[in-house]
DSSP file (Angstrom, degrees, kcal/mol; ACC not computed):
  #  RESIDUE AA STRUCTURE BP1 BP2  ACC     N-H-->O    O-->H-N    N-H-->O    O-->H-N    TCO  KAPPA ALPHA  PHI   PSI    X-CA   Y-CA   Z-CA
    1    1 A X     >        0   0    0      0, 0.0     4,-3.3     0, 0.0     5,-0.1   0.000 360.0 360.0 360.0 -17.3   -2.9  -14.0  -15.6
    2    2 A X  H  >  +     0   0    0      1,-0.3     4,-2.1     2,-0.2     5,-0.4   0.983 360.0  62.5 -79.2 -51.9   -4.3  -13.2  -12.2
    3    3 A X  H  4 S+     0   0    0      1,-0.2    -1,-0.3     2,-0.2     0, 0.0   0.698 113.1  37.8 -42.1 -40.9   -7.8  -13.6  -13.5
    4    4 A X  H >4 S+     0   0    0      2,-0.1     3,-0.5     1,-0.1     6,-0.3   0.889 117.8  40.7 -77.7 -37.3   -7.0  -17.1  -14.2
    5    5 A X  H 3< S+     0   0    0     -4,-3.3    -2,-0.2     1,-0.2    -3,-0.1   0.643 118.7  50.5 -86.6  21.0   -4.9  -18.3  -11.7
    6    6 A X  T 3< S+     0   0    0     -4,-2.1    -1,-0.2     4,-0.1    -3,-0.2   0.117  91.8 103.8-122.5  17.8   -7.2  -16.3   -8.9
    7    7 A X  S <> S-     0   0    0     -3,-0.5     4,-1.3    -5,-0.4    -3,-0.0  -0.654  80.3-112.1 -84.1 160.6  -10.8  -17.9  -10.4
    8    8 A X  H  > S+     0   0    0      2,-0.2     4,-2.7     3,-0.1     5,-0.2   0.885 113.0  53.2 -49.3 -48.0  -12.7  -20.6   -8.7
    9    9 A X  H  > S+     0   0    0      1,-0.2     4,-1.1     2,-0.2     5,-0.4   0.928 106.0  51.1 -65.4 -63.4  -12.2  -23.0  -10.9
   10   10 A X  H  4 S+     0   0    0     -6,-0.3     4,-0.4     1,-0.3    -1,-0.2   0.761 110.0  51.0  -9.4 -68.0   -8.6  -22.7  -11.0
   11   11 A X  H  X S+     0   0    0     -4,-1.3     4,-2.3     2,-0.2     3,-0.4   0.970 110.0  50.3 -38.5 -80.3   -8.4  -22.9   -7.5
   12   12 A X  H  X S+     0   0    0     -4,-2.7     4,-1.2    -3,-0.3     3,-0.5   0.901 110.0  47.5 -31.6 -84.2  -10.5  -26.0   -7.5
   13   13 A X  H  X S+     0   0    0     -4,-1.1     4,-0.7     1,-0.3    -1,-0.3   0.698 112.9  48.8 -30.9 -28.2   -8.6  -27.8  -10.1
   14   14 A X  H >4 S+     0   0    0     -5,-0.4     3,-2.3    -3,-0.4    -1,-0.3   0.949 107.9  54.4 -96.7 -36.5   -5.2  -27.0   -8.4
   15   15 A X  H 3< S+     0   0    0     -4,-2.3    -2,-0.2    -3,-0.5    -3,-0.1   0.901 103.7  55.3 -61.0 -57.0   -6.4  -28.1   -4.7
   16   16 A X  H 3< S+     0   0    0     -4,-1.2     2,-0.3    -5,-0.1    -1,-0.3   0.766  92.2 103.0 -73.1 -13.9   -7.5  -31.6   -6.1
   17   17 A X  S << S-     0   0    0     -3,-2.3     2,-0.2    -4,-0.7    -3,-0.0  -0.344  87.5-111.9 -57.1 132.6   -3.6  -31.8   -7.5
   18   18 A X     >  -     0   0    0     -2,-0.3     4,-3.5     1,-0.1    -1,-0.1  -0.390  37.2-116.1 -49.5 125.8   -1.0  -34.1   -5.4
   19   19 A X  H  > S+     0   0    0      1,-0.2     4,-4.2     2,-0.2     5,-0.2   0.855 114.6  59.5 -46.3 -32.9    1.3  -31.1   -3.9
   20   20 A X  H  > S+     0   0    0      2,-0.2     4,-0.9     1,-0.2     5,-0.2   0.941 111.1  40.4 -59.4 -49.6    4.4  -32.8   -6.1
   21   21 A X  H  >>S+     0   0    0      1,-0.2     4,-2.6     2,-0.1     5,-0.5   0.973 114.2  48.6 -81.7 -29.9    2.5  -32.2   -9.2
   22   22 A X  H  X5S+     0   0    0     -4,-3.5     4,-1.7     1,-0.2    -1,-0.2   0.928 110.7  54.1 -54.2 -42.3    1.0  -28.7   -8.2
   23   23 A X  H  X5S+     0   0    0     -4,-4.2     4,-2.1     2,-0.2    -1,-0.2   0.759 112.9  44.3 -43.1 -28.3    5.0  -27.5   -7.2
   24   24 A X  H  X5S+     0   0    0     -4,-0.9     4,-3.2    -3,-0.2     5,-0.3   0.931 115.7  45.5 -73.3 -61.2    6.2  -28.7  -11.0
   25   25 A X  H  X5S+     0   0    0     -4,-2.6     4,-2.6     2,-0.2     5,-0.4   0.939 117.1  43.8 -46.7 -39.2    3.2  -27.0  -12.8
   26   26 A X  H  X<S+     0   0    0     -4,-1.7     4,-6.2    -5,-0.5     5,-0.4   1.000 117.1  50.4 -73.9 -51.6    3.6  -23.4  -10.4
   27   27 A X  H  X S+     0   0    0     -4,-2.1     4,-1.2     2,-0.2    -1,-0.3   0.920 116.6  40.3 -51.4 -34.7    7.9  -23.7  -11.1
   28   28 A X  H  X S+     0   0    0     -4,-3.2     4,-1.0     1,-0.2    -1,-0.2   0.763 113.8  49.6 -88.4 -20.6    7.3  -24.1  -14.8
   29   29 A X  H  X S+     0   0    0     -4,-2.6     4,-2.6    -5,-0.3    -1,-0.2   0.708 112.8  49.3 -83.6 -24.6    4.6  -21.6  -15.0
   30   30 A X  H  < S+     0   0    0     -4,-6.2    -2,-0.2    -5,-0.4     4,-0.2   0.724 108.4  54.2 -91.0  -0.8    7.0  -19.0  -12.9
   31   31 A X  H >< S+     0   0    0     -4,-1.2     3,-0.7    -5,-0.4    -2,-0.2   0.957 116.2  40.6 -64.0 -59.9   10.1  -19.7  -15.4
   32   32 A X  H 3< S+     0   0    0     -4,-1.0    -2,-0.2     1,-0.2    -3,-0.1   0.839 130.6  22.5 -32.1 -63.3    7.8  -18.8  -18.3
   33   33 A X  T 3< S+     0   0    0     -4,-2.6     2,-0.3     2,-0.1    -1,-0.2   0.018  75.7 132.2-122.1  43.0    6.0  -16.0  -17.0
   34   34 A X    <   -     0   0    0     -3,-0.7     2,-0.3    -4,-0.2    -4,-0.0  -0.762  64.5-123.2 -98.9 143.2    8.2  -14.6  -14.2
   35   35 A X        -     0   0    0     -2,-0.3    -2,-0.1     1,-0.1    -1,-0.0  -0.573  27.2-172.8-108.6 148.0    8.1  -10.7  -15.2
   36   36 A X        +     0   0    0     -2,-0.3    -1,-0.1    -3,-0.0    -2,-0.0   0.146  32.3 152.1-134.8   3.9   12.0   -9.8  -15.7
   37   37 A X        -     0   0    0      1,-0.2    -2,-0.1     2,-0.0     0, 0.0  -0.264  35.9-173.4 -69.4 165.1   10.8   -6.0  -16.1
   38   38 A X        +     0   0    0      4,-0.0     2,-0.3     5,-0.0    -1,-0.2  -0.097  43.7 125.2-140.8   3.1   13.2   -3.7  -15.1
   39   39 A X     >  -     0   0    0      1,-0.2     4,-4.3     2,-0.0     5,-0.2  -0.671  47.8-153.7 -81.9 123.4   10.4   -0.4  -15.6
   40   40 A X  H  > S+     0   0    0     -2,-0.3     4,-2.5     1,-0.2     5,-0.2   0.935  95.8  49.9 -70.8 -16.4   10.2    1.7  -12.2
   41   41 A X  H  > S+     0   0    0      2,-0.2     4,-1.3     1,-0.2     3,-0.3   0.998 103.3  52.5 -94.1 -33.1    7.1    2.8  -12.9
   42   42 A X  H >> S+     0   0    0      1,-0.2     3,-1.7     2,-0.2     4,-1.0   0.997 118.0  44.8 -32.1 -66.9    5.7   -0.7  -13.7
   43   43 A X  H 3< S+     0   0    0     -4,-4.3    -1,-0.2     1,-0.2    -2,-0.2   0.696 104.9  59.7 -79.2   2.2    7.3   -1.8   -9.9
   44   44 A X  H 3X S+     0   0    0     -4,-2.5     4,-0.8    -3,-0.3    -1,-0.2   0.561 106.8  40.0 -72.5  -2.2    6.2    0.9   -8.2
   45   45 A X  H << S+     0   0    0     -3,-1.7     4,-0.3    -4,-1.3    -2,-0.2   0.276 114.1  59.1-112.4  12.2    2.3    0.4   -8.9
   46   46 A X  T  < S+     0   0    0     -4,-1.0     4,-0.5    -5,-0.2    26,-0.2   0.369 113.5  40.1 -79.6  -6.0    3.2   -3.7   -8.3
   47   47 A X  T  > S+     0   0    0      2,-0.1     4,-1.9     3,-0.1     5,-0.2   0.614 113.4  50.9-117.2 -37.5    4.3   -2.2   -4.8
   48   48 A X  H  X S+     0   0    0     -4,-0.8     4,-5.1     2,-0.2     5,-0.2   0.963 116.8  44.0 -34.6 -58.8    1.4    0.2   -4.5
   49   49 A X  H  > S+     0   0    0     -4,-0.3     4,-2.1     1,-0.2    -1,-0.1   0.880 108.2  52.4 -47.3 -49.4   -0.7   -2.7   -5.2
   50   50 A X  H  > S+     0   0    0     -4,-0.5     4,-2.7     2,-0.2    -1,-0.2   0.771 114.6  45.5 -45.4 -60.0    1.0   -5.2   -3.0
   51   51 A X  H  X S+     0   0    0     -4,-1.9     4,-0.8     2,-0.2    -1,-0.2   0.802 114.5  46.6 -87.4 -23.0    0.7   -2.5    0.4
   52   52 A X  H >X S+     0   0    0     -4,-5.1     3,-3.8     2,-0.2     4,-0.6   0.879 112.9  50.3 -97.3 -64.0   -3.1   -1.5   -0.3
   53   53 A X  H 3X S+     0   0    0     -4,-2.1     4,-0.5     1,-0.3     3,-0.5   0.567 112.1  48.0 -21.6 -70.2   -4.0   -5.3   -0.7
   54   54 A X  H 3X S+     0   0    0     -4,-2.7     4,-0.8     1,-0.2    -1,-0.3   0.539 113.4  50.6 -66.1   1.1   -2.3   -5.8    2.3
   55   55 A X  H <X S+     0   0    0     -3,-3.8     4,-1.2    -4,-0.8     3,-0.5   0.975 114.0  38.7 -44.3 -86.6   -4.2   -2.9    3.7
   56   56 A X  H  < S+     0   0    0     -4,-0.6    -2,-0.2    -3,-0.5     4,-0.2   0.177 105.7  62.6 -87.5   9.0   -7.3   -3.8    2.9
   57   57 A X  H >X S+     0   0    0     -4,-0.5     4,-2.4    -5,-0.3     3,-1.1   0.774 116.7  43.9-101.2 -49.0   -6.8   -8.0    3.7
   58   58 A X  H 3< S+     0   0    0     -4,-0.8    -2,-0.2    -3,-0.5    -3,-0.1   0.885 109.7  53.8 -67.3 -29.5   -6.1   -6.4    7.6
   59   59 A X  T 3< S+     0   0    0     -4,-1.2    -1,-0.3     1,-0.2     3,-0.2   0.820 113.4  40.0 -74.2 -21.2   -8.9   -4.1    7.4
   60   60 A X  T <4 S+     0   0    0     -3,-1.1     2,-0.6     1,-0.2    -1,-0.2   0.787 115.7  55.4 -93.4 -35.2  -11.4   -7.0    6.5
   61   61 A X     <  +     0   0    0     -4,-2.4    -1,-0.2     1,-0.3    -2,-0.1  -0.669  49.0 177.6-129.9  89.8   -9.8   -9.6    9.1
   62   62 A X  S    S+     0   0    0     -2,-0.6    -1,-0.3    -3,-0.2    -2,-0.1   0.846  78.1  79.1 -37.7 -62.2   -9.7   -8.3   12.5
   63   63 A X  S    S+     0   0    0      2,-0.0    -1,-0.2     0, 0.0    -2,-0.1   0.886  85.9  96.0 -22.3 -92.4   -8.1  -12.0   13.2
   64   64 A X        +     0   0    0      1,-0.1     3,-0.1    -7,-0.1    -7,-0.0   0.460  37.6 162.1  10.1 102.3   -4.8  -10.5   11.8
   65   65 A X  S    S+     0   0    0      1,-0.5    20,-1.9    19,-0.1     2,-0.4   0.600  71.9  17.5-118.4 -49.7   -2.2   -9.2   13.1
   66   66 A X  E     -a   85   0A   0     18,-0.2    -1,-0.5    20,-0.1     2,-0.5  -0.857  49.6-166.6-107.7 149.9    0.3   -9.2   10.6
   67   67 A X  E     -a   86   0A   0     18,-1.4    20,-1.2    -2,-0.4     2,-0.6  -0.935  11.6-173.5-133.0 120.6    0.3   -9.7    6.7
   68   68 A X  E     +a   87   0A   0     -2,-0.5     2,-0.3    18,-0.2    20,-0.2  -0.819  10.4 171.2-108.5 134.7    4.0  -10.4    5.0
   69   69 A X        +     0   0    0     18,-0.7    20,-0.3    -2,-0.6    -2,-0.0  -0.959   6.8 175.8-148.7 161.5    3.8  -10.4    1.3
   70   70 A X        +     0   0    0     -2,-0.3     3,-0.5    18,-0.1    18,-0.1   0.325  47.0 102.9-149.0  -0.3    7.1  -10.6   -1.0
   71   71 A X  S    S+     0   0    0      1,-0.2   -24,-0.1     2,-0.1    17,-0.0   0.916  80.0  56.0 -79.6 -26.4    6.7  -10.8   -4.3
   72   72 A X  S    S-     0   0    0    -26,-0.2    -1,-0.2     1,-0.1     3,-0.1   0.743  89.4-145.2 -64.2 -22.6    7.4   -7.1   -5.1
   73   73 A X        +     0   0    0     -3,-0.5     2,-0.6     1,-0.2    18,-0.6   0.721  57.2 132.4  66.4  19.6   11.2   -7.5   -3.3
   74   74 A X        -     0   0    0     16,-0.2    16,-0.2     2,-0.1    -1,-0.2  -0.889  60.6-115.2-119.3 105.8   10.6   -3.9   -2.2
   75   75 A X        +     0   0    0     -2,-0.6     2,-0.2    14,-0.2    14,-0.2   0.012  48.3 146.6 -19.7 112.7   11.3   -3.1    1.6
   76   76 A X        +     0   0    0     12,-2.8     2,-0.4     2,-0.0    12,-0.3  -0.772  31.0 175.6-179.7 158.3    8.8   -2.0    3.6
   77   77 A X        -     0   0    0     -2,-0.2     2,-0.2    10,-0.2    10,-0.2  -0.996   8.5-177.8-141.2 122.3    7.0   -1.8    6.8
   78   78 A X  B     -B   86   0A   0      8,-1.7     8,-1.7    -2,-0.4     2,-1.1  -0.995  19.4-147.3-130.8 146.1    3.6    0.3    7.9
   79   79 A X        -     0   0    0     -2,-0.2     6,-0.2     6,-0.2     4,-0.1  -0.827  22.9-166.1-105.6  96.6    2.6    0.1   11.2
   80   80 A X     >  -     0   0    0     -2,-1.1     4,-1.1     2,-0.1     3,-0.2  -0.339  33.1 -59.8 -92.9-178.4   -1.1    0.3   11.1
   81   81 A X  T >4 S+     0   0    0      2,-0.2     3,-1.5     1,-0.2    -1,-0.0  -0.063 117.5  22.1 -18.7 148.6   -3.7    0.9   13.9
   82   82 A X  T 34 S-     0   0    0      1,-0.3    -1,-0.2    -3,-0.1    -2,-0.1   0.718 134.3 -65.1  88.5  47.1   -3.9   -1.6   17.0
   83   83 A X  T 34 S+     0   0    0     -3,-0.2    -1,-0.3     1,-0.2    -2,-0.2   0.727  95.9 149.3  58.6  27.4   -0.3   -2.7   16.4
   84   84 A X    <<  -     0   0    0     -3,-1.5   -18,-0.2    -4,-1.1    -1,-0.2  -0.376  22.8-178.0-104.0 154.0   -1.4   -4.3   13.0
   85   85 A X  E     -a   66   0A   0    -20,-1.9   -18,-1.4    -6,-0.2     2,-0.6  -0.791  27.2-146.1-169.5 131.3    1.3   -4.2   10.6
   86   86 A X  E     -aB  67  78A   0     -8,-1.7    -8,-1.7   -20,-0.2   -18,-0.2  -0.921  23.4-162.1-121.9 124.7    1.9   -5.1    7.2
   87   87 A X  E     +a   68   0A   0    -20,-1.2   -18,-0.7    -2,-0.6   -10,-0.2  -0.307  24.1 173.6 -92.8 163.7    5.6   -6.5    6.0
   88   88 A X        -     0   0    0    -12,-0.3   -12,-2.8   -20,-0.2   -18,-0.1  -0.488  18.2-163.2-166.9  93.2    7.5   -7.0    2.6
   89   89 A X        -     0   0    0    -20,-0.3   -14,-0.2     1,-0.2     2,-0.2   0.688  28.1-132.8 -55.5 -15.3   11.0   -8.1    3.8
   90   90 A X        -     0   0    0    -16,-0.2     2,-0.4   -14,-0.1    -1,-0.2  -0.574  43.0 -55.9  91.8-160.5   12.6   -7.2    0.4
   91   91 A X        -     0   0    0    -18,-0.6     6,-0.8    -2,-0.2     3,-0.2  -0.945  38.1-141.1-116.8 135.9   15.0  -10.1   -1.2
   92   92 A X  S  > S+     0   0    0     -2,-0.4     4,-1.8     1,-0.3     5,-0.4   0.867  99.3  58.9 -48.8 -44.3   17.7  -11.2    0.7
   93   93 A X  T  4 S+     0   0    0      2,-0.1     2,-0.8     3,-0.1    -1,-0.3   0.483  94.0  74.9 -80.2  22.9   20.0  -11.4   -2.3
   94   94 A X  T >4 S-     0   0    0     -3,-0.2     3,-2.1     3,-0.2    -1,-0.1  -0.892 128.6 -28.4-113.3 115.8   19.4   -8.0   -2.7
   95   95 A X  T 34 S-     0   0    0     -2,-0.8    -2,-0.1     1,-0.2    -3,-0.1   0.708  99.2 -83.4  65.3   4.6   21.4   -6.0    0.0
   96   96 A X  T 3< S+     0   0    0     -4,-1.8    15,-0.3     1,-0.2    -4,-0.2   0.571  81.6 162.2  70.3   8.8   21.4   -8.9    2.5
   97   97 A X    <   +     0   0    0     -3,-2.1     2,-0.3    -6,-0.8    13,-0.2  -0.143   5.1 140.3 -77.5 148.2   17.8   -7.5    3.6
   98   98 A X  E     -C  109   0B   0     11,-0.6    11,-2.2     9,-0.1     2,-0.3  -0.948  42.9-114.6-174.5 170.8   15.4  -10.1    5.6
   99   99 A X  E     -C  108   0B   0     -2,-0.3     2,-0.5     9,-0.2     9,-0.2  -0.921   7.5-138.0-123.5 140.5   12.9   -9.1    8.9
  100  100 A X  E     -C  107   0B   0      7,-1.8     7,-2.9    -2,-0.3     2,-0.3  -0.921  23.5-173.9 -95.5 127.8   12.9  -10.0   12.5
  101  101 A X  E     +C  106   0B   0     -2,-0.5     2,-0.3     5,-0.2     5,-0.2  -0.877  12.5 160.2-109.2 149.1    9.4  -10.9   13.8
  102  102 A X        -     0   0    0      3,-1.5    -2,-0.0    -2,-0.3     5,-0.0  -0.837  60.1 -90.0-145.9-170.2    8.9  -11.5   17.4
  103  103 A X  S    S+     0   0    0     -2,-0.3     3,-0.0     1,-0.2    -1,-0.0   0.918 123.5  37.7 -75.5 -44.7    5.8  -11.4   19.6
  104  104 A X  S    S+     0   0    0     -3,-0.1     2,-0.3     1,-0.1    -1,-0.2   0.779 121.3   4.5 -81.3 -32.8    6.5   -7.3   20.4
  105  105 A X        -     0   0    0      2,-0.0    -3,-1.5     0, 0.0     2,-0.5  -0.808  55.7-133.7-148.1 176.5    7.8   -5.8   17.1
  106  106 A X  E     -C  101   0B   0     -2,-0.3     2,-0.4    -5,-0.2    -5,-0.2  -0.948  27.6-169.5-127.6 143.6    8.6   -6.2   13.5
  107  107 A X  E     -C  100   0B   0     -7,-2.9    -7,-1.8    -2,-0.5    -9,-0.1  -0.681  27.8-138.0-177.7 163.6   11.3   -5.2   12.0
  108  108 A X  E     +C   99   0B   0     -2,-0.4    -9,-0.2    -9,-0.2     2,-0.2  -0.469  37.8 166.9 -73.0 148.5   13.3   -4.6    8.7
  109  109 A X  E     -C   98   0B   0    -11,-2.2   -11,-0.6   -20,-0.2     2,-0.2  -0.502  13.6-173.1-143.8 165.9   17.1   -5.7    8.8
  110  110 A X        -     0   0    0    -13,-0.2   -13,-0.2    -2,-0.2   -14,-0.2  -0.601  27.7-110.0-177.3 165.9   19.8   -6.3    6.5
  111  111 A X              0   0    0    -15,-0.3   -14,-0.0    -2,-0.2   -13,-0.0  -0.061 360.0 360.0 -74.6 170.0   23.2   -7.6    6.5
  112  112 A X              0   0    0    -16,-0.1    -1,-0.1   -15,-0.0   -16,-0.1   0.311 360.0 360.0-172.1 360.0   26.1   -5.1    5.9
């Protein structure tokens, strides 16, 4: 699935969508194909994946300072080189968990 929705053409073809109709298509396609596994070892190399993309998105764009990604719902924070830092607040309904950003620090929270 990635291979499609991460080609040019794809891309192209959803930009020229009205934002209303692009929101419907992306909800109907994540009802469908929203992955309901429950295998650790499946989410742990979707959370592998997740931290060296966001690795390697910082390593490429000096511009960066931080990169928050979320889809895995798995906590975590690495503090890389030159205050660079890459986030994954987790899911709130899970555990109350959510991140404070400010201008000096990052950091992982959760309600209790």
């Amino acid at each position: 699935m990635h291979r499609v929705t991460r080609h040019a053409i794809t891309i192209r073809a959803f930009r020229m969508l009205h934002p209303d109709a692009g929101f419907w298509i992306a909800h109907q396609l994540s009802r469908k194909l929203a992955d309901n596994t429950r295998d650790r070892a499946v989410l742990d190399r979707a959370e592998r994946a997740q931290g060296q993309y966001a690795e390697r998105l910082l390593a490429r764009r000096p511009d960066l300072e931080l990169v928050i990604l979320a889809h895995t719902h798995r906590p975590a924070l690495a503090q890389l080189p030159n205050g660079r830092a890459y986030l994954n607040p987790g899911a709130f309904l899970d555990d109350g968990r959510y991140a404070v950003v400010t201008k000096n620090n990052v950091e992982l929270k959760a309600f209790h």
